[in-house]
ZADO-1210 file (C-alpha; in nm, 4 decimals, padded with zeros to 6 digits):
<atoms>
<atom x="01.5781" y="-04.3487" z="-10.2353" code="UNK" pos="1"/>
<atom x="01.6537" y="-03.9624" z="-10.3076" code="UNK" pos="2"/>
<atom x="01.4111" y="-03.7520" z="-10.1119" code="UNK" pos="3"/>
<atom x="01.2583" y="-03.4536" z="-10.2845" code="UNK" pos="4"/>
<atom x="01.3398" y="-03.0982" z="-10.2338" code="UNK" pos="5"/>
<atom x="01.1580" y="-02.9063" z="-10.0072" code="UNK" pos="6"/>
<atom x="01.2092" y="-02.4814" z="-10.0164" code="UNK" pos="7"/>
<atom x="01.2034" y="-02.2571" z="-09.7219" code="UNK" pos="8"/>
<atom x="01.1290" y="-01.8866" z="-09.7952" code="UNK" pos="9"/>
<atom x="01.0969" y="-01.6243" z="-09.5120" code="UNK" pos="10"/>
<atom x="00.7546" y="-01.5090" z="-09.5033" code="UNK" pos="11"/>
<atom x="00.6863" y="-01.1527" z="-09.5681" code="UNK" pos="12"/>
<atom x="00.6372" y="-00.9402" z="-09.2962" code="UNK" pos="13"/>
<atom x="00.6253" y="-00.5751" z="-09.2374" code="UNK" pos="14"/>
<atom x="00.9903" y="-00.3950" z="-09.2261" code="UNK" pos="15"/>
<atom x="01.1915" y="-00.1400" z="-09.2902" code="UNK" pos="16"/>
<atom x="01.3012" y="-00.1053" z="-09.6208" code="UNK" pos="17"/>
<atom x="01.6094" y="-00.2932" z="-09.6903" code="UNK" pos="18"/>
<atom x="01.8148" y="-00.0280" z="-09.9077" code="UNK" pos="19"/>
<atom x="01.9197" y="00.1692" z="-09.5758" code="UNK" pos="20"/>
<atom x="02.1177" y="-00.1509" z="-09.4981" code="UNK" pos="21"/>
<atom x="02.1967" y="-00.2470" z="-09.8621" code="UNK" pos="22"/>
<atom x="02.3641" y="00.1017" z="-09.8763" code="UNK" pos="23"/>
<atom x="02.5387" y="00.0696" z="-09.5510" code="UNK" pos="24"/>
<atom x="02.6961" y="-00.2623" z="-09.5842" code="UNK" pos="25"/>
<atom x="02.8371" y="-00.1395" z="-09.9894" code="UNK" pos="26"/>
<atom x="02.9998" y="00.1449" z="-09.8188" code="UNK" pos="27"/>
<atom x="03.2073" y="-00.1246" z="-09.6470" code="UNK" pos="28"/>
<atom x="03.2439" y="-00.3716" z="-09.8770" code="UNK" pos="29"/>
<atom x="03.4471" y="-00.2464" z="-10.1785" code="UNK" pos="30"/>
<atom x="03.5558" y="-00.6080" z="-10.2809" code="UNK" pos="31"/>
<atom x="03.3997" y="-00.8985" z="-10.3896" code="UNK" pos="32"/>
<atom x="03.3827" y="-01.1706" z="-10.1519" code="UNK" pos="33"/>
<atom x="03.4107" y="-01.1302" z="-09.7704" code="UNK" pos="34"/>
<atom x="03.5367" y="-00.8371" z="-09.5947" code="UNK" pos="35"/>
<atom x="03.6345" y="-00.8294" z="-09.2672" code="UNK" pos="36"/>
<atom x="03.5308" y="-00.5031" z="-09.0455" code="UNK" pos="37"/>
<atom x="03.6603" y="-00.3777" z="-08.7454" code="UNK" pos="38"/>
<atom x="03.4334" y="-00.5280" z="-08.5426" code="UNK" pos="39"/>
<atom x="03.5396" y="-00.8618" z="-08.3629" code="UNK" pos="40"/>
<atom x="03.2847" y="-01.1665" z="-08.5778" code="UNK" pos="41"/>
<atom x="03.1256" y="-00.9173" z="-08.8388" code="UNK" pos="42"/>
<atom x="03.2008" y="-00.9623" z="-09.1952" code="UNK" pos="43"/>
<atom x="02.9795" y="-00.8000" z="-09.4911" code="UNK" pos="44"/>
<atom x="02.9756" y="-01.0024" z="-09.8175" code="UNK" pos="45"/>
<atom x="02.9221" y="-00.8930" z="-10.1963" code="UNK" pos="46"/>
<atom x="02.8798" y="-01.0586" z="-10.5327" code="UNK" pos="47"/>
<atom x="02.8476" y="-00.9309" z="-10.7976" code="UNK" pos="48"/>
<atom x="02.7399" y="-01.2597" z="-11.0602" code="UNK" pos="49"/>
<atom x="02.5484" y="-01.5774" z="-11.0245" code="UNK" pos="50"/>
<atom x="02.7547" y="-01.8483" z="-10.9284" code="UNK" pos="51"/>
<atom x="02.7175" y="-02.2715" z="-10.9786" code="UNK" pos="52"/>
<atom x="02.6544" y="-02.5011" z="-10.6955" code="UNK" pos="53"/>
<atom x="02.9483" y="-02.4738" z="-10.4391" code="UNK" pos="54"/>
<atom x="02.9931" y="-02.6478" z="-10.1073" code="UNK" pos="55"/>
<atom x="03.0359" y="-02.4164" z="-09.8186" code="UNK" pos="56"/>
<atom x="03.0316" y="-02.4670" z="-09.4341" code="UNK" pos="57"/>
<atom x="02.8238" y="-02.2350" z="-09.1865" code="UNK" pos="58"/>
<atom x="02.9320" y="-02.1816" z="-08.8235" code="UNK" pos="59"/>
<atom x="02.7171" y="-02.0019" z="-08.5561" code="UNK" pos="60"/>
<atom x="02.6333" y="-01.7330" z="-08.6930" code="UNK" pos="61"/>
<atom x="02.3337" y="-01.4647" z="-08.8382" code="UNK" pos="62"/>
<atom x="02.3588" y="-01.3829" z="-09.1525" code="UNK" pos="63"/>
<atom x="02.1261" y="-01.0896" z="-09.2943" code="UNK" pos="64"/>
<atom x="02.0912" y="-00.9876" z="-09.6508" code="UNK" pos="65"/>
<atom x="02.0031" y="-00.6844" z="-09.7786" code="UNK" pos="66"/>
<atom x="02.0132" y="-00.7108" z="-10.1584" code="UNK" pos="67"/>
<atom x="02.0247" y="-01.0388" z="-10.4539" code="UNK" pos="68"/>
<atom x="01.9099" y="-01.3904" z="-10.3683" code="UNK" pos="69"/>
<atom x="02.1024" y="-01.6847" z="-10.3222" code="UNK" pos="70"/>
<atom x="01.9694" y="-02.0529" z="-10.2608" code="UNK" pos="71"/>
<atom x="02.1085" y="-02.3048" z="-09.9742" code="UNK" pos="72"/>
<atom x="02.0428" y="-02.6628" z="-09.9598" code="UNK" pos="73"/>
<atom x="02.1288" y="-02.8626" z="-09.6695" code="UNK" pos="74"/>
<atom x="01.9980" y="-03.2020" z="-09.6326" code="UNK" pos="75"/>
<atom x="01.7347" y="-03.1855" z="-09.9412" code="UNK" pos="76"/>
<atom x="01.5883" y="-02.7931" z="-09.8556" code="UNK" pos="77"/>
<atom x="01.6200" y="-02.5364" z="-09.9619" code="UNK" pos="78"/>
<atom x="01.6444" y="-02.1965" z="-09.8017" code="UNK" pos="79"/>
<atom x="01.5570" y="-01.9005" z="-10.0688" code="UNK" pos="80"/>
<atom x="01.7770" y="-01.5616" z="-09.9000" code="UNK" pos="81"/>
<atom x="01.6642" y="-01.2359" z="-10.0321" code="UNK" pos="82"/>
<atom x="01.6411" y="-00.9123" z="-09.9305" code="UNK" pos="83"/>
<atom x="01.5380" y="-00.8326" z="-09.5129" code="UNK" pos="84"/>
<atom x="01.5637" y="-01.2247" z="-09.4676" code="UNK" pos="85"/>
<atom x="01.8230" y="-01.4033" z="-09.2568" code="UNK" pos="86"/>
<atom x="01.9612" y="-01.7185" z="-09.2281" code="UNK" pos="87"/>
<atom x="02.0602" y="-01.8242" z="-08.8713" code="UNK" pos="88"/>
<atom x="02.2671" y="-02.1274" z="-08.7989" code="UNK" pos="89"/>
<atom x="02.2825" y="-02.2246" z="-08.4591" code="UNK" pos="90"/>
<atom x="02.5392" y="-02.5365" z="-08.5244" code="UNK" pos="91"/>
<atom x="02.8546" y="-02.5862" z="-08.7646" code="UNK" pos="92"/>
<atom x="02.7083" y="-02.7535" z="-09.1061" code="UNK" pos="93"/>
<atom x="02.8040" y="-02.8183" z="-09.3904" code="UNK" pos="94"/>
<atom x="02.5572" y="-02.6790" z="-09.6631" code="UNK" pos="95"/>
<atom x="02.5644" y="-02.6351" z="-10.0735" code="UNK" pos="96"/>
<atom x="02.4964" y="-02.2292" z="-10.1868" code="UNK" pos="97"/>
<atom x="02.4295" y="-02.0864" z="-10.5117" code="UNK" pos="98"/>
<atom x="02.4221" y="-01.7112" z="-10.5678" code="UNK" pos="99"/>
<atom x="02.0597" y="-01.6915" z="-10.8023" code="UNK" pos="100"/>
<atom x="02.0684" y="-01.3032" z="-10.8653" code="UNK" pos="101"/>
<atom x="02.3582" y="-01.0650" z="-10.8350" code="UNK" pos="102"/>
<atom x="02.5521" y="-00.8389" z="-11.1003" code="UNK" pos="103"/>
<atom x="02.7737" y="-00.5397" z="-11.0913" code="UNK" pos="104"/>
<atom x="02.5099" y="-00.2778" z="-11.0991" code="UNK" pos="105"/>
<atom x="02.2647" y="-00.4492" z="-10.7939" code="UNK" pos="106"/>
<atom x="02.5302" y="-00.6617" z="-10.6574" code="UNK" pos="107"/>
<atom x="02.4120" y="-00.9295" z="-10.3675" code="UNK" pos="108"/>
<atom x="02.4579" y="-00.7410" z="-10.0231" code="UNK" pos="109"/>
<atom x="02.4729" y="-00.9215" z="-09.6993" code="UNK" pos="110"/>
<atom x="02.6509" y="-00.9323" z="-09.3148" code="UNK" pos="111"/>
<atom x="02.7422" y="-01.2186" z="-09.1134" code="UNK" pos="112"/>
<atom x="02.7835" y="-01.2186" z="-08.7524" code="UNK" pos="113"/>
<atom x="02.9233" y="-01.4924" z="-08.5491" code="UNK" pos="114"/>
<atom x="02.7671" y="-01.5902" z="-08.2671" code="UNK" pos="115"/>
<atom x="02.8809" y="-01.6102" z="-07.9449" code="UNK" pos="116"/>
<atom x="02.6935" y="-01.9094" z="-07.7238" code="UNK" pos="117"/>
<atom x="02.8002" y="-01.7538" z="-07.3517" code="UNK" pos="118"/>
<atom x="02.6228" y="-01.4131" z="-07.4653" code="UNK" pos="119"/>
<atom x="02.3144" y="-01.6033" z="-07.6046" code="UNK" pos="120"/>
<atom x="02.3003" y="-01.8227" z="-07.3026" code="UNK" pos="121"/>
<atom x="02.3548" y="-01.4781" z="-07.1175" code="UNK" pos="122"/>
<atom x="02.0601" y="-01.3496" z="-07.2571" code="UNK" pos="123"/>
<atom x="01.8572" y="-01.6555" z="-07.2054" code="UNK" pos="124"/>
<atom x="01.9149" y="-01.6451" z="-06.8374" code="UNK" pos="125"/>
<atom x="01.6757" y="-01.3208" z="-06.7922" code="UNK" pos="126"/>
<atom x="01.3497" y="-01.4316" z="-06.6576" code="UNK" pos="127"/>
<atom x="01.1959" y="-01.1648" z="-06.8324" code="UNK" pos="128"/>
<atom x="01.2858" y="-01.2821" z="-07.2055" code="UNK" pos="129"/>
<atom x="00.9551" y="-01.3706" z="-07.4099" code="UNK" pos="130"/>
<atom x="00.9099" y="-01.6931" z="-07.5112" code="UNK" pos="131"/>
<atom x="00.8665" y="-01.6999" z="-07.9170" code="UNK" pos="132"/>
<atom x="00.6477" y="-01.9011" z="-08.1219" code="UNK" pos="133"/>
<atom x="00.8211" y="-02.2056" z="-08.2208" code="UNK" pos="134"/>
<atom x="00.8710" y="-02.2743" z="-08.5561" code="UNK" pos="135"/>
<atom x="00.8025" y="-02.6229" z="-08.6802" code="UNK" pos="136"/>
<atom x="01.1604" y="-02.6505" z="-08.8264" code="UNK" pos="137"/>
<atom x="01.3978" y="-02.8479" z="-08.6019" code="UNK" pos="138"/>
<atom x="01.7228" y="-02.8181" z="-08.8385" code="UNK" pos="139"/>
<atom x="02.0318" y="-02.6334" z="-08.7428" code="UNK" pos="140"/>
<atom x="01.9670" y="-02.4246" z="-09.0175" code="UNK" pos="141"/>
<atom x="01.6669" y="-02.1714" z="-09.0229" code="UNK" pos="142"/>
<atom x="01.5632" y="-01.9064" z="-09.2501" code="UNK" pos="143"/>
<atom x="01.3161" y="-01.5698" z="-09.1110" code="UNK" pos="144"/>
<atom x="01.2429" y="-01.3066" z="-09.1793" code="UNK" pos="145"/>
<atom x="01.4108" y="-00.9697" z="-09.0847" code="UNK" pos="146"/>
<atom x="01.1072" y="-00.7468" z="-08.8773" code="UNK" pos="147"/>
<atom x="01.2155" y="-00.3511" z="-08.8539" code="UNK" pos="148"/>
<atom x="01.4116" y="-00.3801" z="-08.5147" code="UNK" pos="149"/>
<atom x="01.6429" y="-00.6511" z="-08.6708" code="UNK" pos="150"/>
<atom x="01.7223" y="-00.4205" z="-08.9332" code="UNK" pos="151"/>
<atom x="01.7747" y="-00.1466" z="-08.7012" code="UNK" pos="152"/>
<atom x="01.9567" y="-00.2841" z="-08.5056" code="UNK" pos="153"/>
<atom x="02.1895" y="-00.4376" z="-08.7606" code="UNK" pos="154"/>
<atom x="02.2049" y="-00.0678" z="-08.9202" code="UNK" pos="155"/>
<atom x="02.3743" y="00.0768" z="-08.5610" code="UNK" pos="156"/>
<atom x="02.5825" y="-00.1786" z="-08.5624" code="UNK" pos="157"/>
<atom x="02.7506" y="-00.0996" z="-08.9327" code="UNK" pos="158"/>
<atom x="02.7373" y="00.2633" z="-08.8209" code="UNK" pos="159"/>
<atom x="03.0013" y="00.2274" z="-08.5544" code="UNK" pos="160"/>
<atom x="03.2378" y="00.1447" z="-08.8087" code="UNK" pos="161"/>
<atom x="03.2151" y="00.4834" z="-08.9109" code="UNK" pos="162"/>
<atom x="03.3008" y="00.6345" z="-08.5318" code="UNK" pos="163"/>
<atom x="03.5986" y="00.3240" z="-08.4197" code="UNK" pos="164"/>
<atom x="03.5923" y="00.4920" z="-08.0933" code="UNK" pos="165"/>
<atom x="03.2918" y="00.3655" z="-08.0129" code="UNK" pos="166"/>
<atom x="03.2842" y="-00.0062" z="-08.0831" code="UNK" pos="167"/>
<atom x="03.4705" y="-00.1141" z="-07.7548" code="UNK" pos="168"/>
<atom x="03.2089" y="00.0156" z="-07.5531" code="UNK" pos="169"/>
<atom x="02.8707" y="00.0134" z="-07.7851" code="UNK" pos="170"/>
<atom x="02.9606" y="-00.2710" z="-08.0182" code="UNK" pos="171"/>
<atom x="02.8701" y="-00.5633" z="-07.7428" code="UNK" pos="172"/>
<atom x="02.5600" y="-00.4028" z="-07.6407" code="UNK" pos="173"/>
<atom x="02.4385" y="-00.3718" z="-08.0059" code="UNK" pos="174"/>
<atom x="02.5415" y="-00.7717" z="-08.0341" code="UNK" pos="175"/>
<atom x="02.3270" y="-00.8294" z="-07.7430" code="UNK" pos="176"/>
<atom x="02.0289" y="-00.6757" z="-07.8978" code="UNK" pos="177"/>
<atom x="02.0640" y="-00.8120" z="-08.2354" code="UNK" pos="178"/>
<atom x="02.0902" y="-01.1380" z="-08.0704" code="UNK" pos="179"/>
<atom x="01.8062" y="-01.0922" z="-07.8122" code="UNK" pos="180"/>
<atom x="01.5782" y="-00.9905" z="-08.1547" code="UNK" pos="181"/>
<atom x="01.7009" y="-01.3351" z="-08.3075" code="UNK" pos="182"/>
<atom x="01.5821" y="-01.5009" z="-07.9882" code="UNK" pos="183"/>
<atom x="01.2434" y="-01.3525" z="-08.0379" code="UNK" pos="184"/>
<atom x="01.1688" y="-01.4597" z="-08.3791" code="UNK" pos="185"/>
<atom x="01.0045" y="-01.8330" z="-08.3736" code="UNK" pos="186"/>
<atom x="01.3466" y="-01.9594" z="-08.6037" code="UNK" pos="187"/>
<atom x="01.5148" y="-01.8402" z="-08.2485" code="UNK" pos="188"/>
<atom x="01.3350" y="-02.1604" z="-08.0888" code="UNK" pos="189"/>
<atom x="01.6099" y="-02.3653" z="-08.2464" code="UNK" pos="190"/>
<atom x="01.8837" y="-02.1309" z="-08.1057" code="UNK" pos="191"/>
<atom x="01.7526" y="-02.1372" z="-07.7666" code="UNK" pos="192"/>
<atom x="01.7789" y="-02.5411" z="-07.7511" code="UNK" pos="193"/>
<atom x="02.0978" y="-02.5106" z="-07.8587" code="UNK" pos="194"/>
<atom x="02.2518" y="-02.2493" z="-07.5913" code="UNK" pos="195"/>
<atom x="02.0693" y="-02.3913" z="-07.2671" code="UNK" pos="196"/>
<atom x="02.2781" y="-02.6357" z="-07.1062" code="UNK" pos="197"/>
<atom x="02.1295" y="-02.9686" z="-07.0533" code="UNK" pos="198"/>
<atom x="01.8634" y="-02.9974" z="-07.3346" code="UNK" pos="199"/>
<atom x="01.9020" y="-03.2626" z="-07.6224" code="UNK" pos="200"/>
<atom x="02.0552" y="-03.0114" z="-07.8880" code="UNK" pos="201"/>
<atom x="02.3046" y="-02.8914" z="-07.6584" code="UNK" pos="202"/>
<atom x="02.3857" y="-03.2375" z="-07.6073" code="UNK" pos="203"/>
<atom x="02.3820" y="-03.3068" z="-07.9704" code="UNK" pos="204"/>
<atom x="02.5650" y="-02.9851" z="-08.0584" code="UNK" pos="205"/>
<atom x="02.8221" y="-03.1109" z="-07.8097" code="UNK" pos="206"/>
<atom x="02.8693" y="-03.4265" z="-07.9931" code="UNK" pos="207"/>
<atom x="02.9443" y="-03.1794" z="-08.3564" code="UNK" pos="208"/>
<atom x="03.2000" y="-02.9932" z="-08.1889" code="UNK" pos="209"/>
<atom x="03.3939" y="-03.2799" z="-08.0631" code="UNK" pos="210"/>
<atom x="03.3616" y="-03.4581" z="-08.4033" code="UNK" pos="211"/>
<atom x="03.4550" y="-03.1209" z="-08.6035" code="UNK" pos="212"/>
<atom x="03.7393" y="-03.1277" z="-08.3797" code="UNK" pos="213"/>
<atom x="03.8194" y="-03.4843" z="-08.3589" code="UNK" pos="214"/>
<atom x="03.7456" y="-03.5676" z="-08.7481" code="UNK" pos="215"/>
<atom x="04.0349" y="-03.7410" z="-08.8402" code="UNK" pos="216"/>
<atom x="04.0443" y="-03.9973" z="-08.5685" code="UNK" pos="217"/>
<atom x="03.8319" y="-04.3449" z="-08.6415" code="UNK" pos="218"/>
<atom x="03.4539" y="-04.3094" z="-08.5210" code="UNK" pos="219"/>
<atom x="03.3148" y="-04.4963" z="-08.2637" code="UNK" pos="220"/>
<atom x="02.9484" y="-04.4178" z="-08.1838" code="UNK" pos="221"/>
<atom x="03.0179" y="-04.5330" z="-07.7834" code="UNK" pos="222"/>
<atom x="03.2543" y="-04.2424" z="-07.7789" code="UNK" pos="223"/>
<atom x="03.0582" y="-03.9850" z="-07.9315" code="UNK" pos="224"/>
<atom x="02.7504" y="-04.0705" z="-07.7643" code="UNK" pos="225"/>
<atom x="02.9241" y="-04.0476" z="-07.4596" code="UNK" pos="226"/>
<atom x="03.0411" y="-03.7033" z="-07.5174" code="UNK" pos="227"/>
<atom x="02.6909" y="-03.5841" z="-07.5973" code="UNK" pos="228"/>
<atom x="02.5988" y="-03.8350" z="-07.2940" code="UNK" pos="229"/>
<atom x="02.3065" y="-03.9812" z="-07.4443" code="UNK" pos="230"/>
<atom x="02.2011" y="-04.3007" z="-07.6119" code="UNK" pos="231"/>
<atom x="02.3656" y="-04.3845" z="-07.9153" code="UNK" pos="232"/>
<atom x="01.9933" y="-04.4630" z="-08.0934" code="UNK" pos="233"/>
<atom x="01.8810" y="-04.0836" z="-07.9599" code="UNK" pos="234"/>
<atom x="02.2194" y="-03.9293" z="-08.0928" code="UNK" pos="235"/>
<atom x="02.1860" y="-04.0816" z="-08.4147" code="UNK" pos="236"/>
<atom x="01.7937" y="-03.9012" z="-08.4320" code="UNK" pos="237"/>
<atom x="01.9057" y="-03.5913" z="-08.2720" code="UNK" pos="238"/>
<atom x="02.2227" y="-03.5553" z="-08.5264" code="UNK" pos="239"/>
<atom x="02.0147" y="-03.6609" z="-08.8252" code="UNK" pos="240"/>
<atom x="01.7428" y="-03.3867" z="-08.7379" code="UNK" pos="241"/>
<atom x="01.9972" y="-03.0979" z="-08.6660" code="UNK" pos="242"/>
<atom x="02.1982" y="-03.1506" z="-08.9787" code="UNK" pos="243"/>
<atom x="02.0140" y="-03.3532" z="-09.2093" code="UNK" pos="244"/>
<atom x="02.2461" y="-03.6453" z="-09.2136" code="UNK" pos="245"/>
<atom x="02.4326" y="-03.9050" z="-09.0099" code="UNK" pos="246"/>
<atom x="02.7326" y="-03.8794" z="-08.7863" code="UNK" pos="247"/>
<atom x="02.9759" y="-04.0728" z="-08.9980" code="UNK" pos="248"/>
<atom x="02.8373" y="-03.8613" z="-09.3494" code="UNK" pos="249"/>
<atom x="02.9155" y="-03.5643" z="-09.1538" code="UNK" pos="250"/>
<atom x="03.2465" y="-03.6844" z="-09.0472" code="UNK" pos="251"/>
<atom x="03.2992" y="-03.8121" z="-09.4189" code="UNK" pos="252"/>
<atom x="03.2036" y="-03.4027" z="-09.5359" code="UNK" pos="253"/>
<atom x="03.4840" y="-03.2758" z="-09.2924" code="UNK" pos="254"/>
<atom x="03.7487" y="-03.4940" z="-09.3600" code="UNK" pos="255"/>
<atom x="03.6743" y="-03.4537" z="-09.7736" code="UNK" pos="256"/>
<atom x="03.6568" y="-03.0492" z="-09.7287" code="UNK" pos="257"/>
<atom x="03.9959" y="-03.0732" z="-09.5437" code="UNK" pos="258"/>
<atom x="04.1650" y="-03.2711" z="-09.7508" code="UNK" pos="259"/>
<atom x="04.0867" y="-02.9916" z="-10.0176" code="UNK" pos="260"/>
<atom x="04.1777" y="-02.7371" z="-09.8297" code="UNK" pos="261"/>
<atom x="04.5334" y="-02.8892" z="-09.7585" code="UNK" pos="262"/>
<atom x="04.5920" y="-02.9639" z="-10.1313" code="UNK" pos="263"/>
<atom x="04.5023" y="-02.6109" z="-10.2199" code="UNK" pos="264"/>
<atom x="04.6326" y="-02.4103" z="-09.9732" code="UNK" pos="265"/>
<atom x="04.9424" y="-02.6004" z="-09.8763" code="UNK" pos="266"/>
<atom x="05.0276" y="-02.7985" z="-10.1892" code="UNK" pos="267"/>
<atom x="04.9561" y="-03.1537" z="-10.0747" code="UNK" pos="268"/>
<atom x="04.9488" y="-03.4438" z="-10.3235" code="UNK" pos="269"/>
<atom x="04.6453" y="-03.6725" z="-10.3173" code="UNK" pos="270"/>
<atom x="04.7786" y="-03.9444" z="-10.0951" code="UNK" pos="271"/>
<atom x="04.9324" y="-03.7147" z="-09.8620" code="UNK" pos="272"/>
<atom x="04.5788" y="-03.5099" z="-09.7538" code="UNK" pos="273"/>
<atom x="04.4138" y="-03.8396" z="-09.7439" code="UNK" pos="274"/>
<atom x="04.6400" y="-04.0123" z="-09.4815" code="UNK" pos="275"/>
<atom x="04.6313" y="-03.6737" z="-09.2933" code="UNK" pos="276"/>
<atom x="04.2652" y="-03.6534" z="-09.2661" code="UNK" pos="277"/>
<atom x="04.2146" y="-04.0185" z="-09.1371" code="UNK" pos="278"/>
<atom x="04.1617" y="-04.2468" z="-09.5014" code="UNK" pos="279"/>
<atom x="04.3614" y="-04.5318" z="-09.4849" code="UNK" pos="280"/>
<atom x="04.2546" y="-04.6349" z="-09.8497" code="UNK" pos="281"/>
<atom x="04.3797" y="-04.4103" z="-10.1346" code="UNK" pos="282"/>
<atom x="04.1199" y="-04.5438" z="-10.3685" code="UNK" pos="283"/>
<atom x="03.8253" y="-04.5125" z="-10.0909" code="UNK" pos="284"/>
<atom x="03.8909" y="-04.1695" z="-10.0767" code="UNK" pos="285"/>
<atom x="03.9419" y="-04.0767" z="-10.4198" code="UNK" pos="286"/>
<atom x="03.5776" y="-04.2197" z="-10.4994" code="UNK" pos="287"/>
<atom x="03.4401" y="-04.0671" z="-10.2188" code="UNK" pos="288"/>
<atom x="03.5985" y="-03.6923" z="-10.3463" code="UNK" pos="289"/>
<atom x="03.5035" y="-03.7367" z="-10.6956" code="UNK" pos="290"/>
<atom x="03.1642" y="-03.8191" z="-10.5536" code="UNK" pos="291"/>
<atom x="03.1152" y="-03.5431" z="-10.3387" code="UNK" pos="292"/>
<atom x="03.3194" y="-03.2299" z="-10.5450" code="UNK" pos="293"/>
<atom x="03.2347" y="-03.3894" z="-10.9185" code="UNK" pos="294"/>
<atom x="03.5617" y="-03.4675" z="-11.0464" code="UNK" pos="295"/>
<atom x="03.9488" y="-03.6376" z="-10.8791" code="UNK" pos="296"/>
<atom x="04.1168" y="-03.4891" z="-10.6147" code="UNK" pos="297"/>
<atom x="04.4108" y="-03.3361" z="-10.8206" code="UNK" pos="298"/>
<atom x="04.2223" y="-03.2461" z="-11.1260" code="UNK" pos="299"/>
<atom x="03.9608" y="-03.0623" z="-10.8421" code="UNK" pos="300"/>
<atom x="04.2625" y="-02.9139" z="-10.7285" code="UNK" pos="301"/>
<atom x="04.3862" y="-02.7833" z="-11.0675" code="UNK" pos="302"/>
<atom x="04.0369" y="-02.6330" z="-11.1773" code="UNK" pos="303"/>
<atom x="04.0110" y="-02.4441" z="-10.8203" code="UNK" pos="304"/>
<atom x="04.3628" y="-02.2591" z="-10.9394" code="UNK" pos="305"/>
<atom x="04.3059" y="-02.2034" z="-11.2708" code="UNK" pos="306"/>
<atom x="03.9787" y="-02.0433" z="-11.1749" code="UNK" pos="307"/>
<atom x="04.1362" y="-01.8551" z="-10.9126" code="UNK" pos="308"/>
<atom x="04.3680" y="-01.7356" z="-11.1529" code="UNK" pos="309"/>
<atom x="04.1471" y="-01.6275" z="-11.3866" code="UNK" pos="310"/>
<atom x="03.9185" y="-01.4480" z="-11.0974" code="UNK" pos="311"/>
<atom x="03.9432" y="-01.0630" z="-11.0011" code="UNK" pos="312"/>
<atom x="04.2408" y="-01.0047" z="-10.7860" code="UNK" pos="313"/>
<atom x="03.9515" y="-00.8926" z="-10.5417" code="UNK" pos="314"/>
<atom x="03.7266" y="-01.2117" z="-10.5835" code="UNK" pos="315"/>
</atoms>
């Protein structure tokens, strides 16, 4: 039974306006698509036309966007991203995107930082840190909105870019205070559970590394649930409520977004990426690809490079 779609929008709230950091993050992104900065784990992002459906992966990370809208959808939600809202993910998921609005003129403007779990654990350690309101939402995907000392903050870091000097010395301190914001925010609940040692998602979150790491091997559920040292019933809830789906469909999501990455990147035949990601049936996996990406693995392959091709030399 297919269970309906639920959307997540941040809520307004009071801010700053957004075009400071819209105008900030285009003086540093001349090209379409990502582009790396200077600073260790920040990356600004432009687009500059709607795009399909496309399967992406987040990792740790806050994401904050300043200009367009673009719709995620992990495990039947989705999360509407416009401007002064964020998206923090607090584990490594696999999600689907689809830029909504974006063009040339007003092109989609956003930043991604990755997040570092010793510096939010760090943080978390201060006896004086506010406890937020918790938000119902227990995925490890949550979408807020961004409240004037987010943005701030985010804008100070982006200016350091502009005085290199600087960003061995302020850039970590800046990092701290974005993420000490975050932590305020009630969709910082789910990062918090995450980070301190000893509570069920950082037992669960455990488990996703070592099977992110570990995806090609067969999956035993003893194993895992060892790793995460829990009981395989509670892993199985836990896992399920954190990424919307079951240990072996996540697995099954890893090993299929490998196996296209080693056909397009490093010209692997069908049968070759399958056996290298763990299938041990050529047919299981080519129903399972043309499931998840919408057509065979090769002709998959052949579209991604003719589009490619085709694309901007920037894109």
């Amino acid at each position: 039974m297919k269970l309906p779609r639920r959307t997540i929008a941040a809520r307004p709230a009071q801010t700053e306006n957004p075009g400071e950091l819209a105008r900030k993050i285009a003086a540093h992104a001349p090209s379409v698509g990502r582009n790396s900065t200077a600073i260790p784990g920040l990356s600004f992002f432009r687009r500059t036309e709607p795009s399909v459906c496309y399967r992406a992966a987040y990792e740790p990370s806050l994401s904050v966007f300043a200009q367009g809208k673009k719709r995620i959808n992990m495990g039947g939600t989705d999360y509407l991203c416009e401007a002064s809202s964020f998206v923090l993910s607090s584990i490594d998921v696999p999600v689907e995107s689809q830029i909504l609005e974006a063009s040339k003129e007003v092109p989609l403007l956003s930043m991604m930082l990755s997040l570092e779990m010793p510096i939010v654990r760090e943080i978390l350690s201060r006896e004086d840190l506010p406890e937020p309101e918790a938000a119902p939402q227990r995925r490890g995907l949550a979408v807020g909105q961004a409240n004037a000392g987010l943005l701030g903050a985010c804008v100070r870091l982006i200016d350091l870019l502009d005085n290199p000097d600087d960003i061995p010395f302020l850039s970590h301190l800046i990092q701290r205070e974005i993420i000490y914001r975050v932590l305020r925010t009630p969709q910082g609940a789910r990062l918090r559970t995450i980070a301190t040692t000893g509570d069920l998602g950082n037992r669960t979150a455990r488990a996703i590394a070592w099977l992110k790491t570990n995806y090609a091997k067969p999956l035993h559920m003893d194993e895992l649930a060892s790793v995460a040292r829990m009981g395989v019933s509670t892993l199985h809830h836990q896992f399920r409520a954190l990424t919307a789906m079951s240990p072996l469909q996540y697995q099954k999501q890893l090993r299929l977004q490998a196996a296209r990455e080693r056909m397009l990147m490093d010209g692997m035949d069908a049968s070759s990426a399958a056996y290298e990601v763990g299938y041990e049936s050529i047919s299981q996996f080519s129903r399972e690809y043309s499931r998840f990406f919408g057509q065979p693995p090769m002709r998959d392959v052949k579209s991604l490079r003719s589009a490619s091709a085709t694309a901007p030399a920037s894109f």
